[in-house]
Biotite code that builds the C-alpha atoms (Angstrom):
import biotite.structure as struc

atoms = struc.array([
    struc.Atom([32.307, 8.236, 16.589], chain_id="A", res_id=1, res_name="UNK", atom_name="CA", element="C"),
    struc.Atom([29.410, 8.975, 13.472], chain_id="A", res_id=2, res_name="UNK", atom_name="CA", element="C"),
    struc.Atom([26.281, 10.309, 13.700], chain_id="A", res_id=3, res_name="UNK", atom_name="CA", element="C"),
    struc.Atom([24.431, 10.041, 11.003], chain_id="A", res_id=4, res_name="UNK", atom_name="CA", element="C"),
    struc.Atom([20.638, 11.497, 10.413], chain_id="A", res_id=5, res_name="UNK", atom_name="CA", element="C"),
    struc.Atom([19.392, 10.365, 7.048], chain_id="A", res_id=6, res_name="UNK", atom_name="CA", element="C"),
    struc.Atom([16.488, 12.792, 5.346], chain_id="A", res_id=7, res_name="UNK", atom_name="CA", element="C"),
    struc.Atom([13.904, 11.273, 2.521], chain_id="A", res_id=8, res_name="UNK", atom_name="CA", element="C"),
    struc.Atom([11.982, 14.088, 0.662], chain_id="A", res_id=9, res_name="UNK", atom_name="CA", element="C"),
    struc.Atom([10.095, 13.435, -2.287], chain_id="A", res_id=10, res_name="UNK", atom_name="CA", element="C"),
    struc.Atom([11.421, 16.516, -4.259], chain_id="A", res_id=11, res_name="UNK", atom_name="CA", element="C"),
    struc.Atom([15.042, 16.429, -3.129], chain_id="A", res_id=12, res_name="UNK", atom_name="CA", element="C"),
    struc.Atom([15.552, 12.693, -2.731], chain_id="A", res_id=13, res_name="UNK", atom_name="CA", element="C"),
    struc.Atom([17.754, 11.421, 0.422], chain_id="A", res_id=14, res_name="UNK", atom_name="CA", element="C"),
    struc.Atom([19.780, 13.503, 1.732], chain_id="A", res_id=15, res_name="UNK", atom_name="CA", element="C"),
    struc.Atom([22.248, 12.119, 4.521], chain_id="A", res_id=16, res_name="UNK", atom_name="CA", element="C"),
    struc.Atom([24.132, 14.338, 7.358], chain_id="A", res_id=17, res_name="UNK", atom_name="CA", element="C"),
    struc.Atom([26.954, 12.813, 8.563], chain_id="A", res_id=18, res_name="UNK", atom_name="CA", element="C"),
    struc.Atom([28.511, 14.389, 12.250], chain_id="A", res_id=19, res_name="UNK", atom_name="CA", element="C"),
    struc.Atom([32.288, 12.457, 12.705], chain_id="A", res_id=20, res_name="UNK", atom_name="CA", element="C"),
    struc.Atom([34.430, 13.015, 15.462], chain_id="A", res_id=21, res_name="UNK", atom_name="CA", element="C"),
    struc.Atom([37.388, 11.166, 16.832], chain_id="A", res_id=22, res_name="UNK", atom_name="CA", element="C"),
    struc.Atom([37.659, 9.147, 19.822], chain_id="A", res_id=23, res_name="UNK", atom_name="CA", element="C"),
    struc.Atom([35.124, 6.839, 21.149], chain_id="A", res_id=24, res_name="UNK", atom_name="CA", element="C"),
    struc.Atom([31.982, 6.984, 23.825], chain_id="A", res_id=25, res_name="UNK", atom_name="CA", element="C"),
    struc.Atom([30.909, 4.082, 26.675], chain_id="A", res_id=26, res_name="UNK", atom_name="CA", element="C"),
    struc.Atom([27.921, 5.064, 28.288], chain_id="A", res_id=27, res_name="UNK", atom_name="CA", element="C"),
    struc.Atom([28.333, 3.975, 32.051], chain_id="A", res_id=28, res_name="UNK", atom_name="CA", element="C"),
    struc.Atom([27.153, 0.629, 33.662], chain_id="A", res_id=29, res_name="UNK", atom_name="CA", element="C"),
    struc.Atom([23.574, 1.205, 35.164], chain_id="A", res_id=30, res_name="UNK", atom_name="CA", element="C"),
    struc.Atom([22.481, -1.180, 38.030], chain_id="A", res_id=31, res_name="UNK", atom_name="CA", element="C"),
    struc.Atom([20.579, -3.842, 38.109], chain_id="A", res_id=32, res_name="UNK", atom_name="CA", element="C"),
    struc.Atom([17.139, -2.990, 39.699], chain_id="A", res_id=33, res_name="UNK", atom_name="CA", element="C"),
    struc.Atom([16.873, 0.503, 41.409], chain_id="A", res_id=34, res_name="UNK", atom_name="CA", element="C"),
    struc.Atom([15.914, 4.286, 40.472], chain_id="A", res_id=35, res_name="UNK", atom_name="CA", element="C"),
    struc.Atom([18.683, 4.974, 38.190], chain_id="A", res_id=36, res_name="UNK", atom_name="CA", element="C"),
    struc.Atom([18.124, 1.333, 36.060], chain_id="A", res_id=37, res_name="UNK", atom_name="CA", element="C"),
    struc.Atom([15.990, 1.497, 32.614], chain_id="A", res_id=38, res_name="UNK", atom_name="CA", element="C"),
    struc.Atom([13.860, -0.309, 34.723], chain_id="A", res_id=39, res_name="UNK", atom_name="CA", element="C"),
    struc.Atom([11.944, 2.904, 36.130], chain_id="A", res_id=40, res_name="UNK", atom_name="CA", element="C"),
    struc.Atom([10.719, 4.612, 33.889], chain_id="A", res_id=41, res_name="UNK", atom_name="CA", element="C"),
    struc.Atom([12.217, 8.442, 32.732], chain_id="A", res_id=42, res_name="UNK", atom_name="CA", element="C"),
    struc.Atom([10.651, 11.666, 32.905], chain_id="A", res_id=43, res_name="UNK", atom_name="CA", element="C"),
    struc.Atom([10.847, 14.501, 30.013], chain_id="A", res_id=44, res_name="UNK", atom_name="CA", element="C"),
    struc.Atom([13.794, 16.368, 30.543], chain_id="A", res_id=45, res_name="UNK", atom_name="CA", element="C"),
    struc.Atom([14.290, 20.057, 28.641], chain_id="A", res_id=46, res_name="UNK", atom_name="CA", element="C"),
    struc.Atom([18.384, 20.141, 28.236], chain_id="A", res_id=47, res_name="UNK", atom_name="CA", element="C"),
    struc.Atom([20.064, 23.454, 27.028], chain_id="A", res_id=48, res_name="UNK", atom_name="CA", element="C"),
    struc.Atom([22.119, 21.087, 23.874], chain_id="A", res_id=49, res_name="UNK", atom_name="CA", element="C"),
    struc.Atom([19.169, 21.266, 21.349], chain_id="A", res_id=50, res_name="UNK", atom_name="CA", element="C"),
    struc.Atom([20.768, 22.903, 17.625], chain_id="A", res_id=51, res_name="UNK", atom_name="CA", element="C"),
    struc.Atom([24.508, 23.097, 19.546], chain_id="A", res_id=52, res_name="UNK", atom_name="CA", element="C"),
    struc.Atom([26.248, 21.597, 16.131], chain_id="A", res_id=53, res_name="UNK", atom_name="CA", element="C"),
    struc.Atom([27.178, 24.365, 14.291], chain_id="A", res_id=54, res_name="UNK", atom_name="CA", element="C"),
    struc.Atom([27.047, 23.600, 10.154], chain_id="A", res_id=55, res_name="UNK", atom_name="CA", element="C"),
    struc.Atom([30.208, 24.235, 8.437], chain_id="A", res_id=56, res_name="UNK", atom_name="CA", element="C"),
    struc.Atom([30.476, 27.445, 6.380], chain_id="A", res_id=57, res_name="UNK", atom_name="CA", element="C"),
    struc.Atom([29.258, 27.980, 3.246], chain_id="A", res_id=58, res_name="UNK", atom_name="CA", element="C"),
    struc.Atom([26.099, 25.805, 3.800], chain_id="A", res_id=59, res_name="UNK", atom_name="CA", element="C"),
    struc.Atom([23.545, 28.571, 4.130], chain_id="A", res_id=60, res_name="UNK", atom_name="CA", element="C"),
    struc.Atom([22.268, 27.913, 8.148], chain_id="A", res_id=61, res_name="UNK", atom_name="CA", element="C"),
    struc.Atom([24.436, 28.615, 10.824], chain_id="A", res_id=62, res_name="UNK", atom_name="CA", element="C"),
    struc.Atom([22.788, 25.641, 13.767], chain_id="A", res_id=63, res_name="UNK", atom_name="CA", element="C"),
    struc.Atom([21.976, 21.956, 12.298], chain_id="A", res_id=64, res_name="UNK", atom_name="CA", element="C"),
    struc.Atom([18.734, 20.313, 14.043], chain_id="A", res_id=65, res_name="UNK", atom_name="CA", element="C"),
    struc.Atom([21.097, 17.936, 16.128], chain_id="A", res_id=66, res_name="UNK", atom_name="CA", element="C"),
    struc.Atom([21.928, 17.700, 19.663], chain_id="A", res_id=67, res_name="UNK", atom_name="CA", element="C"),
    struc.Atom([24.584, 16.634, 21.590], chain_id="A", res_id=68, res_name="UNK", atom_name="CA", element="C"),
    struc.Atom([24.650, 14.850, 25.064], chain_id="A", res_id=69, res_name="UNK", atom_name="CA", element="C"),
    struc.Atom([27.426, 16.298, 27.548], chain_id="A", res_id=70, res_name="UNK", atom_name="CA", element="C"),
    struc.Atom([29.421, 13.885, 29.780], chain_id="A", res_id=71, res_name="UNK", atom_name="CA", element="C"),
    struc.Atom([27.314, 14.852, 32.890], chain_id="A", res_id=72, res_name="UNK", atom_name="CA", element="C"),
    struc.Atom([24.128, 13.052, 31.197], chain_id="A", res_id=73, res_name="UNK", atom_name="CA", element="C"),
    struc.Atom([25.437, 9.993, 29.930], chain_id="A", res_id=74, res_name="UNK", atom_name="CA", element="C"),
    struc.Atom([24.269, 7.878, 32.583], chain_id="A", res_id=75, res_name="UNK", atom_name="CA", element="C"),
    struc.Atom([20.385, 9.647, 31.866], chain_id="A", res_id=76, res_name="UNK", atom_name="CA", element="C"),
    struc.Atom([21.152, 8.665, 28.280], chain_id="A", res_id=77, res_name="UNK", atom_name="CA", element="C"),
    struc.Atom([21.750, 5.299, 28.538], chain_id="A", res_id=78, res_name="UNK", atom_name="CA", element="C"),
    struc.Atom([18.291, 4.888, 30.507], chain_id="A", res_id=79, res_name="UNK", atom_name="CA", element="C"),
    struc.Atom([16.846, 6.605, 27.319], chain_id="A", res_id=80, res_name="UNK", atom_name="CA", element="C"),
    struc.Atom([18.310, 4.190, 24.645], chain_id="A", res_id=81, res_name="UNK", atom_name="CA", element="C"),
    struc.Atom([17.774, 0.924, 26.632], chain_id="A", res_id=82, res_name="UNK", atom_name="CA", element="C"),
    struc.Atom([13.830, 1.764, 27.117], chain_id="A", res_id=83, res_name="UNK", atom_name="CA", element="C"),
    struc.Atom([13.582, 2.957, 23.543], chain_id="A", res_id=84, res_name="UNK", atom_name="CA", element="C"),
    struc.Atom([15.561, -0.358, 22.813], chain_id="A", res_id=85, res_name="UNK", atom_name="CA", element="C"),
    struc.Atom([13.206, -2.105, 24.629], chain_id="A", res_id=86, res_name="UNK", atom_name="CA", element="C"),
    struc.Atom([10.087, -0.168, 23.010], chain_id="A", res_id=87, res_name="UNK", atom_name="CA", element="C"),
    struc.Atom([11.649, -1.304, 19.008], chain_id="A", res_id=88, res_name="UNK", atom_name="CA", element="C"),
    struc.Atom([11.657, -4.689, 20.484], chain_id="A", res_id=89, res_name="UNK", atom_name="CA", element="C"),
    struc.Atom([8.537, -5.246, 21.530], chain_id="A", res_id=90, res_name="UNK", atom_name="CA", element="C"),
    struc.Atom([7.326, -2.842, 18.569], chain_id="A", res_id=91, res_name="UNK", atom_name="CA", element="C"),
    struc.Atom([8.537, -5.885, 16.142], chain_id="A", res_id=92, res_name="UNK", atom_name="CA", element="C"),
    struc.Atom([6.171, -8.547, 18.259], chain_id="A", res_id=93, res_name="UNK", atom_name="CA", element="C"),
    struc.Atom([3.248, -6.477, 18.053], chain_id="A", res_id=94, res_name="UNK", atom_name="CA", element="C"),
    struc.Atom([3.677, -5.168, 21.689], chain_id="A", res_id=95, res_name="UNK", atom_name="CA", element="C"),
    struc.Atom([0.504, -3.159, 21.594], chain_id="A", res_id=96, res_name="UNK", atom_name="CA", element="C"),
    struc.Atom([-0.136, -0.892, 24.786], chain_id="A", res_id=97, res_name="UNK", atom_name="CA", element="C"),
    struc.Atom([3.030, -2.722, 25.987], chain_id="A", res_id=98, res_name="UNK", atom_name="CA", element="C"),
    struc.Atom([5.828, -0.347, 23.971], chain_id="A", res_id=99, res_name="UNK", atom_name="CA", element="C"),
    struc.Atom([4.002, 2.689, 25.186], chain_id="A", res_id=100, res_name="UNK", atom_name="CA", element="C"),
    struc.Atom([5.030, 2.071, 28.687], chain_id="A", res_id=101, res_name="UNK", atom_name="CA", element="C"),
    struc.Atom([8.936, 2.441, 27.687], chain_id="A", res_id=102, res_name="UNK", atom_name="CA", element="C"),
    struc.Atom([8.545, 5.525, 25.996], chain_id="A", res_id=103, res_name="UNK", atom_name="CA", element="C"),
    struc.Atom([7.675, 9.708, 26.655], chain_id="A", res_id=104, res_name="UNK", atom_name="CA", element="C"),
    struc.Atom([5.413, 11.377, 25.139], chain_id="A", res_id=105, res_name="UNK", atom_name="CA", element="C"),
    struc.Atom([7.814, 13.095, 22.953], chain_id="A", res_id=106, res_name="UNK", atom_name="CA", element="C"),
    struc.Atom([8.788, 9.364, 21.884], chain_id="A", res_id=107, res_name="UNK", atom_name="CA", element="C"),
    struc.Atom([5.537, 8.518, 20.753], chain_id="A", res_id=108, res_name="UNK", atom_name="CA", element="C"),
    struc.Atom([3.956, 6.883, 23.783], chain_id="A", res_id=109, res_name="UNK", atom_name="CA", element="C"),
    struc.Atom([0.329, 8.093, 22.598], chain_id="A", res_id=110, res_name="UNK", atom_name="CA", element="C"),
    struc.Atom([0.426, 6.208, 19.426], chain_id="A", res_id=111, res_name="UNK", atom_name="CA", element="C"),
    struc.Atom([0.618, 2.849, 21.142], chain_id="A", res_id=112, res_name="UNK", atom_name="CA", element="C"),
    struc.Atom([-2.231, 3.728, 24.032], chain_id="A", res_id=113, res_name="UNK", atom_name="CA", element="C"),
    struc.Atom([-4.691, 3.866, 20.187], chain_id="A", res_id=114, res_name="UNK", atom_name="CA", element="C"),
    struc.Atom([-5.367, 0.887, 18.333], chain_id="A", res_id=115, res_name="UNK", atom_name="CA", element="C"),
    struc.Atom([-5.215, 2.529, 14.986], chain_id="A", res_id=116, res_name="UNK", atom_name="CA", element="C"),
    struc.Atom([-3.355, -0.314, 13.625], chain_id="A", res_id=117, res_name="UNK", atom_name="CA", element="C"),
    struc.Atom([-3.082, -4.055, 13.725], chain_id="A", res_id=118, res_name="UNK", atom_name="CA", element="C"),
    struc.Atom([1.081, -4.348, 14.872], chain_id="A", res_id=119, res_name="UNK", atom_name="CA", element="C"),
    struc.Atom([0.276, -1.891, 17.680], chain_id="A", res_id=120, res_name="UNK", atom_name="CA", element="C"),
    struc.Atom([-3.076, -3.263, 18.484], chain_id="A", res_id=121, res_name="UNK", atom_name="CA", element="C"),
    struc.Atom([-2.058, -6.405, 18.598], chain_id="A", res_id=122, res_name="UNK", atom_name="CA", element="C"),
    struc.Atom([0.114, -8.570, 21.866], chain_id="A", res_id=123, res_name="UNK", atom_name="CA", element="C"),
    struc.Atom([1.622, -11.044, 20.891], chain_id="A", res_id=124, res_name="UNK", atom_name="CA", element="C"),
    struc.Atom([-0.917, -12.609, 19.102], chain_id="A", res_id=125, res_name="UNK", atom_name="CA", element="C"),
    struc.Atom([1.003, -15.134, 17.473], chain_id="A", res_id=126, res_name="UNK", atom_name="CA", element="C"),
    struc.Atom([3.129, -17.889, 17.850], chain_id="A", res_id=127, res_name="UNK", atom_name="CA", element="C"),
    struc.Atom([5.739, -19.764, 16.071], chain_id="A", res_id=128, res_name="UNK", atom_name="CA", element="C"),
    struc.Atom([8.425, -22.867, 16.702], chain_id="A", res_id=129, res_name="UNK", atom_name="CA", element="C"),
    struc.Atom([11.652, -21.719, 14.645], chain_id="A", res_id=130, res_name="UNK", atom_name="CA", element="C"),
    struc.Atom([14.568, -23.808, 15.180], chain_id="A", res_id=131, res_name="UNK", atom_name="CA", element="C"),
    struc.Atom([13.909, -25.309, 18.453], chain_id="A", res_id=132, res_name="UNK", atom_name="CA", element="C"),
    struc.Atom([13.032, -21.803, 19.967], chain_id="A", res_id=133, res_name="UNK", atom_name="CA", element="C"),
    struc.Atom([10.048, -20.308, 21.165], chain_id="A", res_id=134, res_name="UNK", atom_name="CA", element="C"),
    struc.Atom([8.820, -16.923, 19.738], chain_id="A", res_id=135, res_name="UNK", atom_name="CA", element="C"),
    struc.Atom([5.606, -14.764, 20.337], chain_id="A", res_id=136, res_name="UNK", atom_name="CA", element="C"),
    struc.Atom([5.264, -11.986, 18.331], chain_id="A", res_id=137, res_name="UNK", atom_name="CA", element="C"),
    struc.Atom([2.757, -10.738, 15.569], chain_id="A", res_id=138, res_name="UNK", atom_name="CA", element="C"),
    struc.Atom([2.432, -12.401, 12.301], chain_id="A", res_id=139, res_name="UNK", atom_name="CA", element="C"),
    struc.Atom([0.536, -10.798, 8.352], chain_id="A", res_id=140, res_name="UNK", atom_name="CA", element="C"),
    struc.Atom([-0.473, -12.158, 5.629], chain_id="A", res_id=141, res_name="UNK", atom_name="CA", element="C"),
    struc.Atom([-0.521, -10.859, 2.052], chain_id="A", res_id=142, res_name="UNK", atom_name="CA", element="C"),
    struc.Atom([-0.106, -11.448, -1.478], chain_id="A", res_id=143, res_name="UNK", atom_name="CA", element="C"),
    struc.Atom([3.359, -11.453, -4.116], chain_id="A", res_id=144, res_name="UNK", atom_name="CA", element="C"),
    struc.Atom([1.900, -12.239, -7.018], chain_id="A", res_id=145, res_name="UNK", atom_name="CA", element="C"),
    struc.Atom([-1.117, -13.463, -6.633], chain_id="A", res_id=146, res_name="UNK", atom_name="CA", element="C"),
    struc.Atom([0.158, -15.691, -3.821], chain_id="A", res_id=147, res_name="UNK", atom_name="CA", element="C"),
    struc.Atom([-0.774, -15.537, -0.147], chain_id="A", res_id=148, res_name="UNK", atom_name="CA", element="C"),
    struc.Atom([2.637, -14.990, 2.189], chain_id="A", res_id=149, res_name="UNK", atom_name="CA", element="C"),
    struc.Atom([2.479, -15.197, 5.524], chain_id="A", res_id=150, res_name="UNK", atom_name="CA", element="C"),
    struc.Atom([5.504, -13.051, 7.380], chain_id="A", res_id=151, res_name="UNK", atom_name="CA", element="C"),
    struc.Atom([6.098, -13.502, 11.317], chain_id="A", res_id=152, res_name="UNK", atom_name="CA", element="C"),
    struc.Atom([7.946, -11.184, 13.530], chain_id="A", res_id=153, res_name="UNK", atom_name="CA", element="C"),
    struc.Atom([8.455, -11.952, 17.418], chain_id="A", res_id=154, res_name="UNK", atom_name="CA", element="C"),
    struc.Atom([10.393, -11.631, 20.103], chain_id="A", res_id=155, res_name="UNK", atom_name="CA", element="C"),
    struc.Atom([11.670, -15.126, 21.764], chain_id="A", res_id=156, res_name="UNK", atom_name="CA", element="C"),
    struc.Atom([9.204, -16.048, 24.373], chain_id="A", res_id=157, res_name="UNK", atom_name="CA", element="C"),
    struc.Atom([11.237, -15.808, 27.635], chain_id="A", res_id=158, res_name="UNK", atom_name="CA", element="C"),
    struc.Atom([12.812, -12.466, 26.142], chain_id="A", res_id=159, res_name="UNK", atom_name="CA", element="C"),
    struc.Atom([9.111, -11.031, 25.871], chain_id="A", res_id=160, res_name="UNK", atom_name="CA", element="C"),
    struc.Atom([7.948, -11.953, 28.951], chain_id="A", res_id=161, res_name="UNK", atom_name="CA", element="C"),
    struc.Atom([10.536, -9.863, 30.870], chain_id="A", res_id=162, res_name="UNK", atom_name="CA", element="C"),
    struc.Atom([9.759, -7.058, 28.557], chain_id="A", res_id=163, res_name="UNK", atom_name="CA", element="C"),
    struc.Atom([5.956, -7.232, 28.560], chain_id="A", res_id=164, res_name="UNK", atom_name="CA", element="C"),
    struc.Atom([6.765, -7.210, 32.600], chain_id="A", res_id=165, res_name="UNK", atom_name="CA", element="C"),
    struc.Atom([9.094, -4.151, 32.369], chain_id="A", res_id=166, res_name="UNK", atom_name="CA", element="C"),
    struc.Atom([12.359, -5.824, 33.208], chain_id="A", res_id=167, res_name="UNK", atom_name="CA", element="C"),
    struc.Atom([14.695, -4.154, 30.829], chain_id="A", res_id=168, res_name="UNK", atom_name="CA", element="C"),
    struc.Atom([17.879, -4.679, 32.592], chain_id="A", res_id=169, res_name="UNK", atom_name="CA", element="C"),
    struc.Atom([17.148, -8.508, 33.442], chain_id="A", res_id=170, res_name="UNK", atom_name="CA", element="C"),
    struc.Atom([16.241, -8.595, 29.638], chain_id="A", res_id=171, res_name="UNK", atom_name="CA", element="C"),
    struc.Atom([19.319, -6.889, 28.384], chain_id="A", res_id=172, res_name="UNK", atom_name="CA", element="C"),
    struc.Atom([21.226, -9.041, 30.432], chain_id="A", res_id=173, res_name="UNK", atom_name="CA", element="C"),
    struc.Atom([20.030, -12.602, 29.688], chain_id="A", res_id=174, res_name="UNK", atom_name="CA", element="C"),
    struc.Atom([19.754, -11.035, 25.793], chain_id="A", res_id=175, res_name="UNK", atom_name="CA", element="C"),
    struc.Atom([23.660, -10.669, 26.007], chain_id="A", res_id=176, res_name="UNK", atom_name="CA", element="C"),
    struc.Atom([24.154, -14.066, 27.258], chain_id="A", res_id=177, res_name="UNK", atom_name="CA", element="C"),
    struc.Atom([21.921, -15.961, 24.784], chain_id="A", res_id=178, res_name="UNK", atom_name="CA", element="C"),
    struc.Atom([23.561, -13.976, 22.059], chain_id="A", res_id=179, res_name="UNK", atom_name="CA", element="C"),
    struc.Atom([25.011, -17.078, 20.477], chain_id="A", res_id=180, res_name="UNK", atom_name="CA", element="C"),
    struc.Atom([22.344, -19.389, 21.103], chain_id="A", res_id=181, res_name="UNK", atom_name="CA", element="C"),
    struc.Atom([20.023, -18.099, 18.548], chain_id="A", res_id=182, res_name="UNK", atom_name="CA", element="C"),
    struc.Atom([18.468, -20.464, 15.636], chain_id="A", res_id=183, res_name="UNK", atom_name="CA", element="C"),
    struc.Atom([20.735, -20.519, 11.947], chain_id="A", res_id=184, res_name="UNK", atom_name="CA", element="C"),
    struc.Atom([18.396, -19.881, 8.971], chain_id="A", res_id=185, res_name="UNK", atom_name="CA", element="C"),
    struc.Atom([19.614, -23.583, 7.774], chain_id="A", res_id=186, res_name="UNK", atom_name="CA", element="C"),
    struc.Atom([17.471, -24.846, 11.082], chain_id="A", res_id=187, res_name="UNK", atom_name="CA", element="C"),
    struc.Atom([14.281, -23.597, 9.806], chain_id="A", res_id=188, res_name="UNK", atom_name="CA", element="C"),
    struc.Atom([12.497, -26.254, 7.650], chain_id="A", res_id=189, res_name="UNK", atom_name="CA", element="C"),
    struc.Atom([8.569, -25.490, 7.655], chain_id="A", res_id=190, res_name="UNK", atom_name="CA", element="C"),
    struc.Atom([9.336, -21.570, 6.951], chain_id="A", res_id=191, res_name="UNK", atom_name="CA", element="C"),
    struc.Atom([10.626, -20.092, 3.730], chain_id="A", res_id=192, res_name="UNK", atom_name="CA", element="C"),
    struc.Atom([13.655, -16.756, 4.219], chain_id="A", res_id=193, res_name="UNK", atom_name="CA", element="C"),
    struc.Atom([14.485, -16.344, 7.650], chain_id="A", res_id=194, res_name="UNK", atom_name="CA", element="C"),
    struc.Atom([16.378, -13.693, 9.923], chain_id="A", res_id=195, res_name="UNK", atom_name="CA", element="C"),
    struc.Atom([17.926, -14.008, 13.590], chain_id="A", res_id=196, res_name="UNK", atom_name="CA", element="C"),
    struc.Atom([19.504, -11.482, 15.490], chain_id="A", res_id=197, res_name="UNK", atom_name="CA", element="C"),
    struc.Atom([21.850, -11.688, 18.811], chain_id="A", res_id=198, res_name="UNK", atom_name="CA", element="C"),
    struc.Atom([18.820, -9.581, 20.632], chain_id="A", res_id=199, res_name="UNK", atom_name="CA", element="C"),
    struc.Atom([16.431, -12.494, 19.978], chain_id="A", res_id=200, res_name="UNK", atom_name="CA", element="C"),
    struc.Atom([14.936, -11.033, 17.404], chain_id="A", res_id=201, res_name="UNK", atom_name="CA", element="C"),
    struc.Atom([13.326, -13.511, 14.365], chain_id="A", res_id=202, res_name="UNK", atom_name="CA", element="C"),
    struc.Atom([11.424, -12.207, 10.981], chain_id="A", res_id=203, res_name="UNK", atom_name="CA", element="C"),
    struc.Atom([10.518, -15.002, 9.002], chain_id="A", res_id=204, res_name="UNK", atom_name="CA", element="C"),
    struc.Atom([8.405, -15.969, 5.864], chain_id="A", res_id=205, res_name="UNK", atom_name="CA", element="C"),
    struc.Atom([6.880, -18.254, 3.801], chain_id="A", res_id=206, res_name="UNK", atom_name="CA", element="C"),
    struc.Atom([4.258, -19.397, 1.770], chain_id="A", res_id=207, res_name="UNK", atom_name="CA", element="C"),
    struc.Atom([0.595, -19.428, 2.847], chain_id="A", res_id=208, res_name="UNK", atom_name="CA", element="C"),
    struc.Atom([-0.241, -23.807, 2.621], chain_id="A", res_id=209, res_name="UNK", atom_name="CA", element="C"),
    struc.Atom([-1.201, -24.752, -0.723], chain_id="A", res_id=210, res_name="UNK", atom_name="CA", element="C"),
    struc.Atom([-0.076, -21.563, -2.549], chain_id="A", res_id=211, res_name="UNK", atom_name="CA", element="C"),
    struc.Atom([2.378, -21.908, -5.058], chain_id="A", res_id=212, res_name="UNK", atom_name="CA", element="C"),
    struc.Atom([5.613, -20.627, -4.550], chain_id="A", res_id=213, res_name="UNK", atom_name="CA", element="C"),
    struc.Atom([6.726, -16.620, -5.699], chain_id="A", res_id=214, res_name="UNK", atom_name="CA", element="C"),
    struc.Atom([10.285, -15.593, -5.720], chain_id="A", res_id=215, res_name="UNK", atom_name="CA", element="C"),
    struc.Atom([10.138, -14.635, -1.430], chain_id="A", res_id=216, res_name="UNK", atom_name="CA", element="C"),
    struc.Atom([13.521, -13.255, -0.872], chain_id="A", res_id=217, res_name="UNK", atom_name="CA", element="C"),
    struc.Atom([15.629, -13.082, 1.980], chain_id="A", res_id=218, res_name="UNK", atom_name="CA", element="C"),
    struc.Atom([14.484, -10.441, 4.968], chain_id="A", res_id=219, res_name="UNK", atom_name="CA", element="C"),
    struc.Atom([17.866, -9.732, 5.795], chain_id="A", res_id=220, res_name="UNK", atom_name="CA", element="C"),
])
């Protein structure tokens, strides 16, 4: 099992901590609707396992600014991830007001309540056919070279809806079994570099109608 924390300061460069242990982890099955599901949503909770991972010697500190979650609190843990999984997801489709809901305020839930920028101002404000499959999600346009690209970024559309409706678990759960049913870039013929992932996920590019083309690589 790795943790890893990576650190990007402009005088130091990157610095990355990584925290290896043996074995492994499974957080435990939550139900399906209920009080303990991701569904409902978590309260801040002060735990005594802030700074427990001691730094090897010879390293100058003696505590690391890591954490560690005990076996009693895995089950509060998984509720934690699975919102904040939810929150990244609907982050990508320009979710707006929407991602606050899954989050704390420690987690940032007050910089999606402002409309200080256009992916968190924004719901789903665009629309695009990729493959057969319908996405929502948010959409930019800029210039490479001189050349206006457009780059979209959604959410497929039945995938959103639970999420913009606070169903994490149903989401999760029809997320896992659509998780080979997802577009190939090869399917996509009116868009440029494409990306799908098992979650439902889609970035995709191209460029802007009657632009010449720029070297638009691959998101990933």
């Amino acid at each position: 099992m790795n943790a890893i924390v990576t650190r990007n300061m402009a005088a130091a460069g990157v610095t990355v901590h990584v925290l290896h242990t043996g074995g492994g982890v499974e957080l435990p099955a939550r139900p399906a609707s209920g009080a303990d599901s991701a569904d409902v949503a978590i309260g801040r909770r002060t735990l005594p396992y802030v700074d427990s991972v001691a730094l090897p010697e010879g390293l100058g500190a003696e505590r690391h600014n890591a954490f560690l979650i005990p076996e009693k609190e895995f089950a509060w843990f998984g509720r934690v991830v699975a919102r904040a999984h939810a929150a990244g997801q609907l982050s990508l489709a320009g979710g707006g007001g929407s991602v606050g809901r899954y989050l704390i305020d420690e987690q940032g839930r007050k910089h999606f309540s402002e409309t200080t920028y256009a992916g968190t101002a924004s719901v789903h404000d665009a629309k695009a056919c990729l493959g057969g499959e319908e996405y929502v999600g948010t959409d930019q346009v800029f210039r490479i070279n001189g050349t206006r690209v457009e780059a979209f970024s959604g959410v497929a559309a039945d995938l959103y809806g639970l999420l913009a409706k606070g169903e994490v678990e149903e989401y999760r759960r029809l997320a896992y079994e659509r998780r080979n049913e997802w577009p190939e870039p090869d399917d996509i013929d009116d868009w440029g570099a494409s990306s799908f992932r098992p979650d439902g996920t889609a970035l995709a590019i191209r460029v802007a109608p009657g632009q010449a083309s720029p070297d638009v690589r691959s998101p990933g």
